[in-house]
DRENMI-722194 format. One line per field, with one value per residue (C-alpha): x, y, z. Coordinates in Angstrom, 3 decimals, padded with zeros to 6 digits, always signed. Last residue first. Layout:
<pts>
px	X, ...
py	Y, ...
pz	Z, ...
</pts>
This chain:
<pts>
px	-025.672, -026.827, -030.507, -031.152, -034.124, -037.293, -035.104, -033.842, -036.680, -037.809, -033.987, -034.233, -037.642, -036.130, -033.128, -035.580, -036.776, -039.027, -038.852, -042.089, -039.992, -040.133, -038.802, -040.825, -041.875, -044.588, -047.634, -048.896, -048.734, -045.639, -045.585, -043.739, -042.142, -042.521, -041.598, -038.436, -037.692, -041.237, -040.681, -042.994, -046.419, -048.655, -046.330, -046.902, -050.985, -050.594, -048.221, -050.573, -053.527, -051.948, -050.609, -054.095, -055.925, -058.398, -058.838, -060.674, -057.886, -055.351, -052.884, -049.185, -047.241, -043.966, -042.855, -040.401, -037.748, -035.748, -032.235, -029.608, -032.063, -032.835, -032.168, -033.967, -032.482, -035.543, -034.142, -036.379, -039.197, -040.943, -044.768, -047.280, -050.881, -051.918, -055.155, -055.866, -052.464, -050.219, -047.698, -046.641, -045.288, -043.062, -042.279, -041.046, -038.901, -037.553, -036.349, -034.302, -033.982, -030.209, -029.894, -027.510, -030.564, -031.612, -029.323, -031.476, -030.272, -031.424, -028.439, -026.634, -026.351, -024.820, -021.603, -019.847, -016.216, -013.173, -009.957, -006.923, -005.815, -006.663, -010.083, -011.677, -015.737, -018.559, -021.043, -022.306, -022.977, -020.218, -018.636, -015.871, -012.721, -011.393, -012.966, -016.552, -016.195, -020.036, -021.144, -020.237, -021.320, -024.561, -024.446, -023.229, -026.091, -026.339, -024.394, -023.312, -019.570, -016.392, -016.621, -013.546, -011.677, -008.797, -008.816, -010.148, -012.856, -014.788, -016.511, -018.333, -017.216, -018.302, -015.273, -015.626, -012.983, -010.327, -008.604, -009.572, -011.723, -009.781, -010.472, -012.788, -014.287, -017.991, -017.614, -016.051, -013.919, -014.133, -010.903, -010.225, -007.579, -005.969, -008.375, -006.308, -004.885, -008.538, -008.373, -009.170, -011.906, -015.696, -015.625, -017.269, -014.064, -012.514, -015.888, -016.233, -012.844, -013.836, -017.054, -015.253, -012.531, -008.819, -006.372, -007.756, -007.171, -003.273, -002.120, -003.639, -006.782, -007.928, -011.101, -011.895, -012.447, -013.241, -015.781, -018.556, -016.639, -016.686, -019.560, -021.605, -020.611, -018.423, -017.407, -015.887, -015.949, -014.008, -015.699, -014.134, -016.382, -016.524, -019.695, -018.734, -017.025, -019.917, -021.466, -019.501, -019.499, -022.965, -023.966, -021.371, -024.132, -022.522, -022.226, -024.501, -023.946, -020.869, -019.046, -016.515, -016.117, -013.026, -014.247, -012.230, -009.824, -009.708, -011.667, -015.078, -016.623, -020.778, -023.241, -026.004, -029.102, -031.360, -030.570, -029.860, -025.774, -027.179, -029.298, -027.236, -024.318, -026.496, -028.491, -025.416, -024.675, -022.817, -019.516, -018.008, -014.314, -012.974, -015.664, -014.483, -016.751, -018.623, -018.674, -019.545, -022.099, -023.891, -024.165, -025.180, -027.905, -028.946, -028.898, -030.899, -029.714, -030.316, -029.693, -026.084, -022.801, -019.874, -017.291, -014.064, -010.558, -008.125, -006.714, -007.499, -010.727, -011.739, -011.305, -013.128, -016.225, -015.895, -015.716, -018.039, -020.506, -020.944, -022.138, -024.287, -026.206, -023.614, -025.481, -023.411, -023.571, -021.755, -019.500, -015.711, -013.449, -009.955, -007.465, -004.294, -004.868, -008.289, -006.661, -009.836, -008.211, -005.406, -007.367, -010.236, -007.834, -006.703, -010.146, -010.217, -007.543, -008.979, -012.012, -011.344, -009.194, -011.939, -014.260, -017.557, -020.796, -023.063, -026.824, -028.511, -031.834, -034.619, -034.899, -034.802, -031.386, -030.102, -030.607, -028.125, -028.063, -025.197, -023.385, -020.331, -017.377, -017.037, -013.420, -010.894, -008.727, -008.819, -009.122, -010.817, -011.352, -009.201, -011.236, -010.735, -013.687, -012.229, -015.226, -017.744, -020.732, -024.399, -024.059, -022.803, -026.680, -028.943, -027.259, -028.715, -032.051, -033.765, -036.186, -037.139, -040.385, -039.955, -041.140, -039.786, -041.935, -039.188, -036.155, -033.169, -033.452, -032.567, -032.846, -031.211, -033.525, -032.561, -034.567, -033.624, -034.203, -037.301, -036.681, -037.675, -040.688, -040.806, -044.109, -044.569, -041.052, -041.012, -044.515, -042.786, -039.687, -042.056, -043.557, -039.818, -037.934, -038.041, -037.248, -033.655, -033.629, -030.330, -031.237, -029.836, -030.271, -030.012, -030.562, -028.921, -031.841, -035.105, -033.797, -033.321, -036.306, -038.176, -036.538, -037.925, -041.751, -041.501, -040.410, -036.982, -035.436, -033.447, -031.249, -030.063, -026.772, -025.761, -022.446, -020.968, -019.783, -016.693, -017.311, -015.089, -017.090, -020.127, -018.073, -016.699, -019.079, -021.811, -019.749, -020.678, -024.231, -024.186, -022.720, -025.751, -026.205, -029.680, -030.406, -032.119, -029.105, -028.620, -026.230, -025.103, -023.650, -020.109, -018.232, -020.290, -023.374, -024.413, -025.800, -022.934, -020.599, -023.354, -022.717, -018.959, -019.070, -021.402, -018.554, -016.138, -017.411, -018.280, -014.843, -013.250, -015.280, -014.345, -010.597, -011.441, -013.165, -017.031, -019.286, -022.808, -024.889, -026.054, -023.984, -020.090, -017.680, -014.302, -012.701, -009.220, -008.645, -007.075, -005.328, -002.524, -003.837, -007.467, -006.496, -004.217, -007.308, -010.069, -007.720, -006.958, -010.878, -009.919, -008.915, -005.920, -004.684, -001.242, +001.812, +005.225, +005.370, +002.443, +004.200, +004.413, +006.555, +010.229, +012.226, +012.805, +010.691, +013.338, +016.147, +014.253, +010.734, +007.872, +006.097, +002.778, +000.042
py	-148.471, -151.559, -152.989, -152.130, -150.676, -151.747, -152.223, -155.363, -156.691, -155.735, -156.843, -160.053, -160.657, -159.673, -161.917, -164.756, -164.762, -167.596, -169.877, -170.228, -170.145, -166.637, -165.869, -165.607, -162.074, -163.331, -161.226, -160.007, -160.607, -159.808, -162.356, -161.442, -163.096, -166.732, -169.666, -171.552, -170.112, -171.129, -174.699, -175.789, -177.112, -175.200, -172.309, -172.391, -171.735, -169.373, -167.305, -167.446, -167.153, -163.593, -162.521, -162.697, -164.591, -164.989, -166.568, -164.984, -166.742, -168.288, -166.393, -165.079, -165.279, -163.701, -164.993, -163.700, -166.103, -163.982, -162.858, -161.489, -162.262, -159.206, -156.381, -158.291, -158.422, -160.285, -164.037, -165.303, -167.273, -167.984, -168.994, -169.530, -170.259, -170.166, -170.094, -173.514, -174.119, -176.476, -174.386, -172.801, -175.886, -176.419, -172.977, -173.326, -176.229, -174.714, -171.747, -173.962, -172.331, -172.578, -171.499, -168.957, -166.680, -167.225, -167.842, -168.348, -171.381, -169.836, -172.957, -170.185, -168.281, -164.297, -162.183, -164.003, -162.528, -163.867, -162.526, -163.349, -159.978, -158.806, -159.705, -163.011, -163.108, -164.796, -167.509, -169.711, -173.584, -174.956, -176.889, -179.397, -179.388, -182.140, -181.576, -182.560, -183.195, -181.825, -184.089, -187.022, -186.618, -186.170, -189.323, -191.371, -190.328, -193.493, -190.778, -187.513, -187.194, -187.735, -183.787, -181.010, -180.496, -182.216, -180.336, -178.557, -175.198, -173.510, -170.319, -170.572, -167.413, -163.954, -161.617, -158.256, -158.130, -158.582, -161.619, -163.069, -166.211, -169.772, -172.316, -175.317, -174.853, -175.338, -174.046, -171.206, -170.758, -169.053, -170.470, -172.012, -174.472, -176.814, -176.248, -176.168, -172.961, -171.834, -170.463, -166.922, -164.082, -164.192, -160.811, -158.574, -157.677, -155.273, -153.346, -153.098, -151.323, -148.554, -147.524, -147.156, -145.301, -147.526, -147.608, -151.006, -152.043, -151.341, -154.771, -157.342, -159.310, -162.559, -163.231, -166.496, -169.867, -172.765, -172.474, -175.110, -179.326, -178.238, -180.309, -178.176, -175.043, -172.313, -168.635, -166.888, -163.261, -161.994, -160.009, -157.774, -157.883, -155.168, -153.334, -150.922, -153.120, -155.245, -152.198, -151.058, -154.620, -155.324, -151.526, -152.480, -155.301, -158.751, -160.907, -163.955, -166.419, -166.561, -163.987, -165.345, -163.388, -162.352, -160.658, -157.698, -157.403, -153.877, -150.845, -149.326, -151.044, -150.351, -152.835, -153.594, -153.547, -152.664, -154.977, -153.673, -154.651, -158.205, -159.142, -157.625, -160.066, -163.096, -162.329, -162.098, -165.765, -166.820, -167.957, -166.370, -166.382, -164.168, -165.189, -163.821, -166.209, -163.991, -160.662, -162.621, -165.121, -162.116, -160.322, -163.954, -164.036, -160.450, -160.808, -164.415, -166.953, -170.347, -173.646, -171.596, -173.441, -172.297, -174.656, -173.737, -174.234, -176.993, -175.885, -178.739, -179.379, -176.216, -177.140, -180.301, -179.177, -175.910, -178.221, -175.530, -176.805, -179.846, -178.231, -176.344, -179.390, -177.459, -174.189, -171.387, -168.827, -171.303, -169.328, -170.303, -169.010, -169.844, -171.890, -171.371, -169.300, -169.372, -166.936, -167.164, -168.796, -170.819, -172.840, -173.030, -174.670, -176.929, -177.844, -178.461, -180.685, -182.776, -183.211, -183.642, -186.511, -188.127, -188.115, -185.899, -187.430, -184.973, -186.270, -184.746, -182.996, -182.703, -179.034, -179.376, -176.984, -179.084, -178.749, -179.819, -182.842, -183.800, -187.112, -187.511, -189.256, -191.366, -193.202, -191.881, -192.252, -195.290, -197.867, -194.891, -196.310, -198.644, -197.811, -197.530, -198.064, -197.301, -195.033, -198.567, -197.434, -198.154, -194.990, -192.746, -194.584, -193.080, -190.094, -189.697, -190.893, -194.383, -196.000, -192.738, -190.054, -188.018, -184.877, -182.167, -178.699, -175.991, -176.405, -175.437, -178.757, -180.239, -184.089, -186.059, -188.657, -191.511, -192.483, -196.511, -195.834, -196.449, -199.548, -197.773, -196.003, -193.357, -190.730, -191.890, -191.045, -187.777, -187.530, -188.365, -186.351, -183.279, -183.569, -184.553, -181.530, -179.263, -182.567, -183.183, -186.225, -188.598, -190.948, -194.479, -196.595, -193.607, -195.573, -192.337, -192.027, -193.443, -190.949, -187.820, -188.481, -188.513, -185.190, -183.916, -184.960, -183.881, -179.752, -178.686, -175.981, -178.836, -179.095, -182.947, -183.923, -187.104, -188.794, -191.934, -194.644, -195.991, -196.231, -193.281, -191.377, -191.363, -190.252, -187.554, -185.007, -186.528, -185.467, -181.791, -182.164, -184.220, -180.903, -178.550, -176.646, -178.177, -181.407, -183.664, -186.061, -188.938, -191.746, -193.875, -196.956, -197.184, -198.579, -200.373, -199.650, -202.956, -201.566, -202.423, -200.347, -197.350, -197.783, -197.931, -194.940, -193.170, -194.052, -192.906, -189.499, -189.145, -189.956, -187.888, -185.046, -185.649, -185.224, -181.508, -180.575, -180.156, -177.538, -177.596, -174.415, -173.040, -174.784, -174.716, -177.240, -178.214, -176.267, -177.267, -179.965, -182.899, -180.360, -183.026, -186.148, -184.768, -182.176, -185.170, -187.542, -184.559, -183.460, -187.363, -187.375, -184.746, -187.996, -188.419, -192.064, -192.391, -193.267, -193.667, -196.093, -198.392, -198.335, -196.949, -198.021, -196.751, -200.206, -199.117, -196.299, -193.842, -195.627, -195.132, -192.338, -194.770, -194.021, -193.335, -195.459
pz	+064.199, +063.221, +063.302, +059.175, +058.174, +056.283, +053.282, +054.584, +054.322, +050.706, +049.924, +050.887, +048.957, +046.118, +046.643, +047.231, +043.406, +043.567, +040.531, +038.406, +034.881, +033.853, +037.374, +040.102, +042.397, +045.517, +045.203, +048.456, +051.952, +054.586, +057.546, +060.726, +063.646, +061.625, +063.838, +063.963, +067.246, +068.996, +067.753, +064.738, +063.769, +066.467, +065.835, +062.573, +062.528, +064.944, +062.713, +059.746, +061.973, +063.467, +060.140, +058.693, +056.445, +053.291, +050.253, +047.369, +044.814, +047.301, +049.268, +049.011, +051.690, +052.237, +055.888, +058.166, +059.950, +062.806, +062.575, +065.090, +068.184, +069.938, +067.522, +064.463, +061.063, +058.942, +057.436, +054.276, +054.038, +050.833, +050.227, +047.431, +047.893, +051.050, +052.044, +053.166, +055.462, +054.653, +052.447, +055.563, +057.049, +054.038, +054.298, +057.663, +056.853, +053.605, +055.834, +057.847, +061.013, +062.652, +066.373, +067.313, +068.560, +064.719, +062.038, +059.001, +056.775, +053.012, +051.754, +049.779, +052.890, +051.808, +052.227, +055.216, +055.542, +055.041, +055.965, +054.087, +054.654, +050.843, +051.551, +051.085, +049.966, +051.032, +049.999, +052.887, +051.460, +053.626, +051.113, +053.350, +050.967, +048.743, +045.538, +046.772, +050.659, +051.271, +047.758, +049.520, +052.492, +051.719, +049.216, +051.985, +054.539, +057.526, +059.794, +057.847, +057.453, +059.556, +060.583, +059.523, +062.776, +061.316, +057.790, +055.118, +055.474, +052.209, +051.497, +048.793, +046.270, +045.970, +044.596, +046.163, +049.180, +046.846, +047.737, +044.198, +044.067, +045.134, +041.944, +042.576, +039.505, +039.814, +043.352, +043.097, +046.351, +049.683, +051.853, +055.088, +055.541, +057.795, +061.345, +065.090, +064.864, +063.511, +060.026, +059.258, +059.603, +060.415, +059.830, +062.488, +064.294, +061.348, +061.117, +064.590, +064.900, +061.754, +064.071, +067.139, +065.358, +065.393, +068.259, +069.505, +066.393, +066.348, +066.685, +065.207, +066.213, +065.166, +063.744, +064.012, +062.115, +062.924, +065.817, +066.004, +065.523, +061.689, +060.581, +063.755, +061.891, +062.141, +062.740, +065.095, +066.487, +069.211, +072.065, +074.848, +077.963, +080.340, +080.354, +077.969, +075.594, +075.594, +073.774, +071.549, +070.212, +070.168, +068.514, +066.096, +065.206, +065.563, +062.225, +062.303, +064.644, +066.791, +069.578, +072.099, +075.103, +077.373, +080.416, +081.568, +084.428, +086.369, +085.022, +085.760, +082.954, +083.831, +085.279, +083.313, +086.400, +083.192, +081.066, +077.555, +077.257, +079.333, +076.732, +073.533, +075.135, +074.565, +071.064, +069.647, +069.763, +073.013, +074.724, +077.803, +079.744, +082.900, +085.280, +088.826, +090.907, +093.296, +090.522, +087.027, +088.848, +090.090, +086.944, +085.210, +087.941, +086.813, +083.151, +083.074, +080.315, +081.835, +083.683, +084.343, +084.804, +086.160, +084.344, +086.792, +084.642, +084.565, +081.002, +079.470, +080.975, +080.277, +076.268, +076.418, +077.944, +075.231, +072.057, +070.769, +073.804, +071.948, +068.838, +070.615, +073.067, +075.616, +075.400, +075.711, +078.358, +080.457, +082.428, +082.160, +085.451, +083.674, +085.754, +082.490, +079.455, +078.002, +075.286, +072.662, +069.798, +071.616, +074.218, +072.079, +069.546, +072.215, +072.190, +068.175, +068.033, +071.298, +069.653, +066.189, +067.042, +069.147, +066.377, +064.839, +063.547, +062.075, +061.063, +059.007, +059.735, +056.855, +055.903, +052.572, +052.357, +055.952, +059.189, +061.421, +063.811, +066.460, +066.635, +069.196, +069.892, +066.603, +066.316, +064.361, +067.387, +067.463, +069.954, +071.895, +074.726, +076.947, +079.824, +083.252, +086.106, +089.746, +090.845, +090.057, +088.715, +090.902, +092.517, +089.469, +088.481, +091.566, +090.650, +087.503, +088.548, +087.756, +085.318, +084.113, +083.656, +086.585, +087.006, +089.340, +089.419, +090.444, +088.810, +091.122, +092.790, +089.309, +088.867, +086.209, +085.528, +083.571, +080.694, +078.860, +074.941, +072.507, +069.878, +066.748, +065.211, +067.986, +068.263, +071.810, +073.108, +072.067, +073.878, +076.643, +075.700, +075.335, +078.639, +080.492, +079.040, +082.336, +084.732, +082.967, +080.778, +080.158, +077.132, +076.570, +073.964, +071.305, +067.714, +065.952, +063.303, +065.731, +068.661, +066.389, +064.524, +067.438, +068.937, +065.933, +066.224, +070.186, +069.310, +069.427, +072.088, +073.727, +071.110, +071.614, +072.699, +071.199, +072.986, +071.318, +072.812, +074.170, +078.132, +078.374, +075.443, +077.488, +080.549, +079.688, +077.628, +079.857, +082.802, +080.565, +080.738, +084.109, +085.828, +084.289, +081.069, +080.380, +079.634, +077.054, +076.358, +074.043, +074.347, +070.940, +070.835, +068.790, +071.368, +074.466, +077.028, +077.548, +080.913, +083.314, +080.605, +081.145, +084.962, +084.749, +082.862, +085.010, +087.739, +086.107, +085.107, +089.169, +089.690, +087.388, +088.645, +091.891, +091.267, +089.415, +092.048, +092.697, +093.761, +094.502, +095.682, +092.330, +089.975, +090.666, +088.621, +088.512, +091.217, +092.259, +094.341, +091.924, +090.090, +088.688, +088.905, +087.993, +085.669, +083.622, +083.216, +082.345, +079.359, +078.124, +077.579, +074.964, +072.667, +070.831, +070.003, +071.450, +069.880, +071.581, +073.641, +072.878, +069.374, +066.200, +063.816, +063.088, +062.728, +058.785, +057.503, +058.090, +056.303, +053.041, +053.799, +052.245, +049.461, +050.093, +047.927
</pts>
């Protein structure tokens, strides 16, 4: 039990007046009384302000409320980075319940899960996904939830699969809904799903304190400053967009959204609306560095841009540089609301070699404004490893932007908090800065494109097929996409196969991302006891050359 503070404690309590539960929903409230006609939101030829926003958020409110829609139900999306993406960030949590952005890169039998585990009642579908939702819908165990369209003119082949279209519903919501939401703010505001060392997804449920910590973070961490121009790089169903809705709400900026990554639209969107923020694994900026109409840093404003996934190549860094965008790496996790940590820069490292400056930027760095603690540990003991650059420990975050826990998973959660910090199963070291820096994945998660691949997953898939007798998947440095899956297989006595079947064979079982790029055959090396040594099979790929320069 606290003790109490004496004299301090007596007629002190909180009050209407002076306490209010945090929530980032606060953020689109004040730039709508405030900025009521700035720019909000530009996609393609549609623009809203800051004061229409609010309304349309209102009024999908209102229609969700209407609907039974109430605290603590659960709203899926399947969409794109559009407007009703980040409304959705709004106005789900303004009628109380709890927003669930799906990956829209997963296959049907996933999305599935998804639905059946966070009991979605309502799902928001954008034409592209409606095939694999359909059949989504069909492999359900559970009550299946109410579609709405959201229609896309700038997606050719419309298909519509709901009750009713997105607009069709701001329609039937009143623009003059309120809400008392949250009642706490410990409340849920949104559920995402990461993979997890067996591959099955868990559940991450995140709450309205979180939120709003870890916007204003974004405010801090990557200098959005005041107005910014924000171009959705990013994908919102990330983590929530990094807490990146939130964040340019704050701040009153322009979301210019972008259905997806193409280097010469995102050129064009750059010059016509001066962009001056970006998010994006490496896999992003090495797209538009190599694209041929790449235009070059003639001077003027740059392009601030926030780096995640694995670490970025030197060849990344040099080369945003010369095409205008100055990156900053961070490092997180969907249990830590994305970004909690970040590299920050001191003075004098613009000054340093090329070669020495990259170095410095690719660690993943220090605590977040708005995170407690970070710090790489030994996990049996729970004692912080020496700052020495060498020392491996489990690196280690504590604090506000730390997840509730895994929905319907107790024992997960459980052993994630273990000691009192959130174990993020990456091993690393800390330098004499108080830097950290990622040394190794205890949990095999391959960062790919800035999408997690369980490699348990694929090899569970790989152990399906005839021939194989043995398998282990391990990450492969790849220019394009950071990290791709590669498979060792080893086959059956007088079996047969080739890399082609092999990759065939997974690719009919799993997304195109999770999907072996290569497959190496031959005898797998165990231990003594039958245990795969994966830090063998590490090493044979990374022998094959490394992707930095």
């Amino acid at each position: 039990m606290i003790p109490d503070q004496g004299a301090y404690s007596i007629g002190l309590d909180q009050n209407a007046a002076n306490f209010v539960a945090l929530s980032p929903i606060s953020f689109l409230t004040r730039s709508a009384a405030v900025y009521p006609n700035h720019l909000s939101t530009i996609y393609e030829d549609r623009r809203f302000t800051w004061s229409q926003t609010q309304e349309r958020c209102r009024r999908f409110a209102s229609f969700l409320t209407a609907r039974g829609i109430g605290r603590g139900d659960t709203v899926a999306t399947m969409l794109p980075n559009v407007p009703a993406m980040n409304e959705a960030h709004f106005a789900i949590p303004v009628a109380g319940a709890v927003i669930h952005a799906i990956n829209i890169r997963l296959d049907a039998a996933a999305i599935a899960f998804q639905l059946d585990h966070g009991a979605a009642k309502i799902l928001l579908v954008d034409p592209e996904f409606a095939a694999v939702i359909t059949e989504a819908l069909g492999l359900m165990s559970g009550p299946k939830p109410l579609i709405v369209d959201v229609d896309d003119l700038a997606f050719s082949t419309p298909q519509k699969i709901g009750e009713l279209e997105y607009e069709a519903a701001l329609a039937e919501g009143s623009p003059d809904f309120t809400s008392a939401f949250p009642l706490d703010e410990w409340d849920a505001i949104a559920l995402g799903y990461t993979s997890g060392t067996t591959g099955n997804p868990k559940g991450v449920v995140t709450h309205h304190r979180g939120a709003y910590l870890n916007a204003i973070g974004n405010v801090m961490a990557t200098d959005l400053g005041r107005h910014p121009a924000y171009l959705w790089t990013l994908p919102m169903f990330h983590c929530n967009g990094w807490c990146l809705p939130w964040a340019v709400a704050a701040t009153a900026g322009i979301n210019v959204c972008l259905r997806k990554v193409e280097p010469t639209k995102i050129f064009a969107l750059m010059r016509e609306h001066g962009v001056t923020h970006m998010s994006g694994a490496p896999i992003v900026y090495n797209t538009l560095i190599n694209a041929p109409d790449a235009p070059a840093y003639a001077g003027g404003p740059i392009i601030r841009g926030s780096i995640a996934g694995a670490p970025p190549p030197m060849a990344v860094l040099a080369g945003a540089e010369r095409i205008g965008i100055k990156l900053t790496h961070v490092y997180g996790l969907t249990e830590t609301y994305g970004p909690a940590s970040v590299c920050e820069e001191q003075p004098g490292w613009d000054a340093l070699p090329a070669d020495e400056r990259a170095r410095m930027k690719r660690r993943q760095g220090v605590a977040y404004p708005s995170q407690e603690g970070l710090t790489v540990m030994d996990p049996e003991t729970m004692q912080p490893v020496p700052a020495d650059g060498e020392t491996i420990g489990e690196i280690m975050f504590r604090g506000n932007i730390v997840m509730k826990g895994y929905l319907k998973n107790e024992k997960a959660t459980q052993e994630a908090f273990a000691g009192g910090w959130y174990h993020t199963g990456d091993l690393g070291v800390m330098d004499a800065q108080g830097y950290v820096t990622i040394k190794d994945r205890s949990k095999d998660i391959i960062i790919s494109g800035g999408e997690n691949v369980s490699s348990v997953e694929v090899e569970d898939v790989l152990y399906k097929h005839p021939a194989v007798l043995f398998s282990s998947v391990v990450a492969k440095p790849d220019p394009k996409w950071g990290e791709v899956p590669c498979a060792f297989v080893e086959l059956k006595p007088n079996a047969t196969a080739t890399e082609a079947e092999i990759i065939a064979f997974c690719r009919d079982q799993l997304p195109g991302f999770k999907t072996p790029k290569a497959v190496v055959f031959g005898a797998i090396p165990k231990t003594s006891t039958g245990k795969i040594q994966k830090f063998m099979l590490r090493d044979r790929v990374k022998s094959t050359g490394s992707f930095e320069s």
